[in-house]
C-alpha positions as CSV (number, residue, x, y, z in Angstrom):
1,X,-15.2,15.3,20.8
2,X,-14.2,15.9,17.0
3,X,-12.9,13.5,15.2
4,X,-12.1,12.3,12.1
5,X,-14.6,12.3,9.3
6,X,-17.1,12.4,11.8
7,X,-16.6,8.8,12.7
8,X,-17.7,7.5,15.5
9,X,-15.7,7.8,19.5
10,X,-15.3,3.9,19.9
11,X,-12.9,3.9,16.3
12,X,-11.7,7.4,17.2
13,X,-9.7,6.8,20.0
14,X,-5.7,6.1,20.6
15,X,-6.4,2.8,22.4
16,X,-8.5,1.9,19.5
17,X,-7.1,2.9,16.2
18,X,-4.2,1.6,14.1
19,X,-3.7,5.3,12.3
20,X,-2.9,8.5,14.2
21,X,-3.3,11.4,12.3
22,X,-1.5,15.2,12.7
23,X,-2.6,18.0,11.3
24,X,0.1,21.4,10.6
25,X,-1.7,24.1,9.6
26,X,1.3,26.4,8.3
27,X,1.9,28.1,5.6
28,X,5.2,30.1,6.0
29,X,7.4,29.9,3.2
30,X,5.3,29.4,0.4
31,X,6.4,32.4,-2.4
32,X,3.3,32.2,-4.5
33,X,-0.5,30.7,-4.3
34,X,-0.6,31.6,0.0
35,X,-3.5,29.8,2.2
36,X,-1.8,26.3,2.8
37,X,-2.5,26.7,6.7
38,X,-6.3,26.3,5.7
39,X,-5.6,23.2,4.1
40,X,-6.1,20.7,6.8
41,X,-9.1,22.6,8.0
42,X,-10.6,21.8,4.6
43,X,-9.3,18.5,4.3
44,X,-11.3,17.2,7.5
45,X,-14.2,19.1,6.3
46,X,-14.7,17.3,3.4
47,X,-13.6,13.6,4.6
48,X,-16.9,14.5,7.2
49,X,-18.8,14.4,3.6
50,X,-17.5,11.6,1.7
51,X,-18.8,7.9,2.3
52,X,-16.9,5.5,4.6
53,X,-17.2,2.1,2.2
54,X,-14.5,1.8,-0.1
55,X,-15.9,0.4,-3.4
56,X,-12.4,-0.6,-4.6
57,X,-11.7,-3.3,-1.2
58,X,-15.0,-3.1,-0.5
59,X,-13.6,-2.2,3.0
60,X,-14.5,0.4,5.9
61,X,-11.5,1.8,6.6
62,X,-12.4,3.8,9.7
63,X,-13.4,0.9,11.6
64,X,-9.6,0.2,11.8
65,X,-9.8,3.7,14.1
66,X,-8.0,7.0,13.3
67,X,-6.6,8.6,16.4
68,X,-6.8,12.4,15.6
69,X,-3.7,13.6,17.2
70,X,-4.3,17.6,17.1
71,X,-1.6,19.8,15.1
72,X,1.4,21.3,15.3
73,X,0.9,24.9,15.9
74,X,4.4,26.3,15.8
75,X,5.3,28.9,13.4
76,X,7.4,31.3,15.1
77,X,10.2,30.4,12.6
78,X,10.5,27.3,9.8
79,X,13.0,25.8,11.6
80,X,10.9,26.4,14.9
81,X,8.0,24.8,12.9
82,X,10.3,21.8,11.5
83,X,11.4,21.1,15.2
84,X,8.2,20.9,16.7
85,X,6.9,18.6,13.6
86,X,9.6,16.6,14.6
87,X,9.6,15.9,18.1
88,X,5.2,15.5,18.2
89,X,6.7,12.6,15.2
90,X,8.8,10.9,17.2
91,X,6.0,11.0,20.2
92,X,3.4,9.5,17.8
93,X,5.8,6.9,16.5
94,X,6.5,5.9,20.3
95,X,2.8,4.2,19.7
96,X,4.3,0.9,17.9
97,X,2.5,-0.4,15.4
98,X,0.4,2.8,14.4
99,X,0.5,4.2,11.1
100,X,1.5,7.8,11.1
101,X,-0.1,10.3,9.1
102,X,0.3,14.1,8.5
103,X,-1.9,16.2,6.9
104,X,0.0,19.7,6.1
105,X,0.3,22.8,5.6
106,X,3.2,23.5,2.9
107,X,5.9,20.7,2.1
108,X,8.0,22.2,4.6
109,X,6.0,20.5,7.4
110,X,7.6,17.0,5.8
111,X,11.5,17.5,6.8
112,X,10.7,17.1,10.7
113,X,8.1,14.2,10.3
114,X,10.5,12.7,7.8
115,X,13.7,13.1,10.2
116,X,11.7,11.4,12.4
117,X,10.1,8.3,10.7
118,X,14.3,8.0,9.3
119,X,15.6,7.7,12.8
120,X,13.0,4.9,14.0
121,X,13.0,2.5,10.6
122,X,16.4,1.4,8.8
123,X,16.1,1.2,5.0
124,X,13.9,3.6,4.6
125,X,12.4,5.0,1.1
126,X,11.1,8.3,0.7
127,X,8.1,7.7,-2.2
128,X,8.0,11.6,-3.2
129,X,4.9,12.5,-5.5
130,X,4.5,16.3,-6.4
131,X,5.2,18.6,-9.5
132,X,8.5,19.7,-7.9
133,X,12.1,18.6,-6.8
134,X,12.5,20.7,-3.7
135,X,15.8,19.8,-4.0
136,X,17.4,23.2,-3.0
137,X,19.8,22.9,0.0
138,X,18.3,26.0,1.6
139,X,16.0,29.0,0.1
140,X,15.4,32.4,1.6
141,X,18.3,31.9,3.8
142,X,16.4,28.5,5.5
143,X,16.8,25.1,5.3
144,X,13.1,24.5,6.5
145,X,11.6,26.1,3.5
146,X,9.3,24.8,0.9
147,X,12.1,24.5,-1.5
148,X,13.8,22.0,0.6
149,X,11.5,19.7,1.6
150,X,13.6,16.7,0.5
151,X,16.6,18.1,0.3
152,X,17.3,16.1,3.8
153,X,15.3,13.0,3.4
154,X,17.5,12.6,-0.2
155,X,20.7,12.8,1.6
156,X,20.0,10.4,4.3
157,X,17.4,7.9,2.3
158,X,16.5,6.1,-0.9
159,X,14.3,9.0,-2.5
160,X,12.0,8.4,-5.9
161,X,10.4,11.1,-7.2
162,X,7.4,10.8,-8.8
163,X,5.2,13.6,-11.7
164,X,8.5,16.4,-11.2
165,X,7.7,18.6,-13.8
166,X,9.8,22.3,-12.7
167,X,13.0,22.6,-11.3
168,X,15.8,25.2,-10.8
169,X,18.9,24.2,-13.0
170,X,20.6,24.6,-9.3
171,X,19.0,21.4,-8.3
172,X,20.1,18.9,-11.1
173,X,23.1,18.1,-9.2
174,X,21.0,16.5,-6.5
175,X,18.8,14.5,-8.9
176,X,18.9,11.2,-6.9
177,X,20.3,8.9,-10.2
178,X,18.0,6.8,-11.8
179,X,15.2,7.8,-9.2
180,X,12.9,10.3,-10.8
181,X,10.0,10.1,-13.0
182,X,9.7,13.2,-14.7
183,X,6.0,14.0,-16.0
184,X,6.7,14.2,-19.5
185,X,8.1,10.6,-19.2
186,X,5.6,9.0,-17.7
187,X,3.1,10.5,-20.2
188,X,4.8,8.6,-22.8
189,X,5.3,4.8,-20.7
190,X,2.7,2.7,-20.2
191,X,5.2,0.6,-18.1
192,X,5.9,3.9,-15.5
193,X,4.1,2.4,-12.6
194,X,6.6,-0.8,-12.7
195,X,9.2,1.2,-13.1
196,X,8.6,3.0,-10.1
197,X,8.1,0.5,-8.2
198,X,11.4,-1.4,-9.1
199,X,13.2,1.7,-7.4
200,X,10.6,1.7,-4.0
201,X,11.5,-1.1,-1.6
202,X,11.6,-2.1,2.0
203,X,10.2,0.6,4.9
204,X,8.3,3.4,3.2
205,X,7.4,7.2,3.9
206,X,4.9,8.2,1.0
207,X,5.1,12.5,0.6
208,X,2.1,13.9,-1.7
209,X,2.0,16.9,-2.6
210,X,-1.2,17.5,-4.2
211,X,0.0,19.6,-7.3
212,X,1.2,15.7,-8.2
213,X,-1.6,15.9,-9.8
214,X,-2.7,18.0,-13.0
215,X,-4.7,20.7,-11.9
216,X,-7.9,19.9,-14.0
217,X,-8.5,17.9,-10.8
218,X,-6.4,19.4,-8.1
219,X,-6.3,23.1,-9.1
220,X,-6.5,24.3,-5.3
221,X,-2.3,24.2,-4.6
222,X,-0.1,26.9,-4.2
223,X,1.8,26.6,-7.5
224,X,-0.2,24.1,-10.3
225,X,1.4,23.0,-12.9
226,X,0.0,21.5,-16.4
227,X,0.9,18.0,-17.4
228,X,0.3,16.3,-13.7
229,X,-0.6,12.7,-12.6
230,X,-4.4,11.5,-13.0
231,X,-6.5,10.1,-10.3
232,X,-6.0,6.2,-11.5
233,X,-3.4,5.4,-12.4
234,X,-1.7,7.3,-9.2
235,X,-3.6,5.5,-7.6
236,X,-2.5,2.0,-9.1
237,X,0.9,3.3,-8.0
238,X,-0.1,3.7,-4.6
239,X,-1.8,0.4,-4.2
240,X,0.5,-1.7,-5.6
241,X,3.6,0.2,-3.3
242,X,1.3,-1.1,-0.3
243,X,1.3,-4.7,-1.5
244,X,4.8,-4.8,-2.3
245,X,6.3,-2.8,0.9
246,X,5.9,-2.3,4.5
247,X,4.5,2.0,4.4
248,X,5.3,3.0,7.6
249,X,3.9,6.8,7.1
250,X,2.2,9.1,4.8
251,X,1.6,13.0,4.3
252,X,-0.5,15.1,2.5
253,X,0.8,18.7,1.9
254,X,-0.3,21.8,-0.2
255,X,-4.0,21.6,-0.4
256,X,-4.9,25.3,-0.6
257,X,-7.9,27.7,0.3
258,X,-9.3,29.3,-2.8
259,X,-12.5,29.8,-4.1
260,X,-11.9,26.6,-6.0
261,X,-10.5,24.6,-2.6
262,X,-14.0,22.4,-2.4
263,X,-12.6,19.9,-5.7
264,X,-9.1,19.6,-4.2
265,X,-10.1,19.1,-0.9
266,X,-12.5,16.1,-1.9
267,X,-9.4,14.6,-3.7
268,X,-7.1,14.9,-0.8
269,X,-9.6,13.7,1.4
270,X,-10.8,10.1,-1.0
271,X,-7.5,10.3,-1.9
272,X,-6.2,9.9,2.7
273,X,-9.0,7.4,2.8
274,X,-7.8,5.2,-0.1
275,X,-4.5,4.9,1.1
276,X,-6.0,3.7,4.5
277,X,-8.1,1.3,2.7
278,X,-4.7,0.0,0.7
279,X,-2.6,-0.2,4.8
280,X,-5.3,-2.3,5.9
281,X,-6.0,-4.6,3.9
282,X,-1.9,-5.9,3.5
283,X,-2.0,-5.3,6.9
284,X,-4.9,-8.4,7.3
C-alpha cells in the first residue's frame, strides 16, 4: 500500500487520519513551461525524503494520518477535468471533519475543488497566493483554463490575492477591491502580513500556486516570475491565517517537471507538511 510520505498504514488510513489528500495530475491548458501533470508524482517523491518532526511546533504531523485519496484522472476536456475535480471534492468533504487537500496539476484543477468546498461552508475566503490574477472570465474559448482559476471563486467568495505580479489589462476590472497584494507592494511593507490578514476571515480555502514564490527557490513552475514571495515570511502568513481562522482546505498547484523539478518539489513538499503542522496544532 502507498502512502503518503512513506508513513506508516495505521496513520495512513481514512478511519485514521484527519487529512485526505487528492492528487490531479493534469496539465491541459497550460500555454507555456508544460509538465504540470508530473507534479504530484514529484511532490510525493520528495515528501517520502524529507523528515517527519517539525522543528517549528516541534510536532509530527503525520501521526494525525493523511488518507491518500488517489487522483483525478479526467482530462478528456477542462471542463470534463473541472467536473470530475468537483464531484471526488464533494465525496471527500462528505468525511466531516477531514481537512481536504489537493495537490495539482495546473491552477485549473482549483475551480471544481473550490466550487465544492463553497457549497459545503458559508463565509467562505479564498486565500489566493501565486504570481498571477487568473482573473480572465474564460481563455482559449474555456472557462476551465488556467487563466481562470479564480475567476469563479472571486465571484461567489471573499478572494485575497497574495505575490500578483502579471496580469492582462483585461483583468483589472475584476480586481477584487482592496484585496490584493501586489509583489512590488509587499517588498516595500514590513506590515504586509497584517494587512493580509485583516482582509482573510472566517472559513478558509488556501490556493498556492508555487510561482508565489520567487523562482531563486521555486524555479520548477510553468511560468516564473522575478520579484516572488520568500520561504519565511510566507510562511509567517500561513501560520498566523491558521491561528486566526477556521482553513477548511488547501491546494498546491503548478509544481513542474524539469531538470530543475528536485528544489521545487522539496519546497512544495516542506511547504504541504508545514501547513499540516500549522491545522493541527489550532486544531488541539
Amino acid at each position: 500500500m502507498k502512502t503518503y510520505a512513506g508513513i506508516p498504514e495505521e496513520n495512513a488510513s481514512l478511519e485514521n487520519s484527519k487529512v485526505v489528500l487528492v492528487t490531479v495530475p493534469y496539465d491541459g491548458t497550460s500555454t507555456w513551461g508544460k509538465g504540470a501533470d508530473k507534479g504530484p508524482e514529484l511532490f510525493l517523491d520528495a515528501s517520502e525524503n524529507m523528515e517527519l518532526y517539525d522543528i517549528e511546533t516541534g510536532t509530527e504531523p503525520y501521526l494525525e494520518g493523511v488518507y491518500l485519496a488517489g487522483e483525478v484522472s479526467e482530462n478528456s476536456t477542462p471542463e470534463a477535468m473541472t467536473e470530475a475535480v468537483y464531484q471526488k471534492t464533494k465525496e471527500l468533504l462528505s468525511n466531516n471533519g477531514k481537512l481536504f487537500t489537493l495537490f495539482g496539476g495546473e491552477h485549473s484543477v482549483s475551480i471544481g475543488s473550490i466550487r465544492a468546498v463553497g457549497e459545503k461552508y458559508e463565509n467562505l475566503t479564498v486565500l489566493q497566493l501565486d504570481a498571477h490574477t487568473d482573473l480572465r472570465p474564460e481563455f482559449h474559448g474555456s472557462t476551465s483554463n488556467h487563466a481562470c482559476a479564480v475567476f469563479e471563486a472571486n465571484q461567489k467568495h471573499n478572494l485575497v490575492q497574495v505575490g500578483i505580479r502579471s496580469m492582462d489589462i483585461e483583468e483589472a476590472e475584476y480586481l477584487p477591491e482592496g484585496r490584493v497584494f501586489f509583489a512590488h507592494e509587499i517588498a516595500n511593507n514590513e506590515n504586509w502580513v497584517n494587512d493580509v490578514l485583516e482582509k482573510v476571515s472566517g472559513n478558509v480555502y488556501i490556493t498556492i500556486d508555487l510561482d508565489a514564490f520567487d523562482p531563486s527557490i521555486a524555479p520548477s513552475t510553468g511560468t516564473p516570475e522575478p520579484g516572488g514571495l520568500q520561504w519565511y515570511p510566507t510562511l509567517e502568513l500561513l501560520r498566523k491565517v491558521f491561528e486566526k481562522c477556521n482553513v477548511v482546505a488547501f491546494d498546491i498547484v503548478e509544481l513542474m517537471d524539469s531538470a530543475y523539478s528536485k528544489p521545487s518539489a522539496f519546497l512544495a513538499a516542506k511547504l504541504y507538511y508545514k501547513m499540516l503542522a500549522y491545522y493541527h496544532i489550532n486544531k488541539d
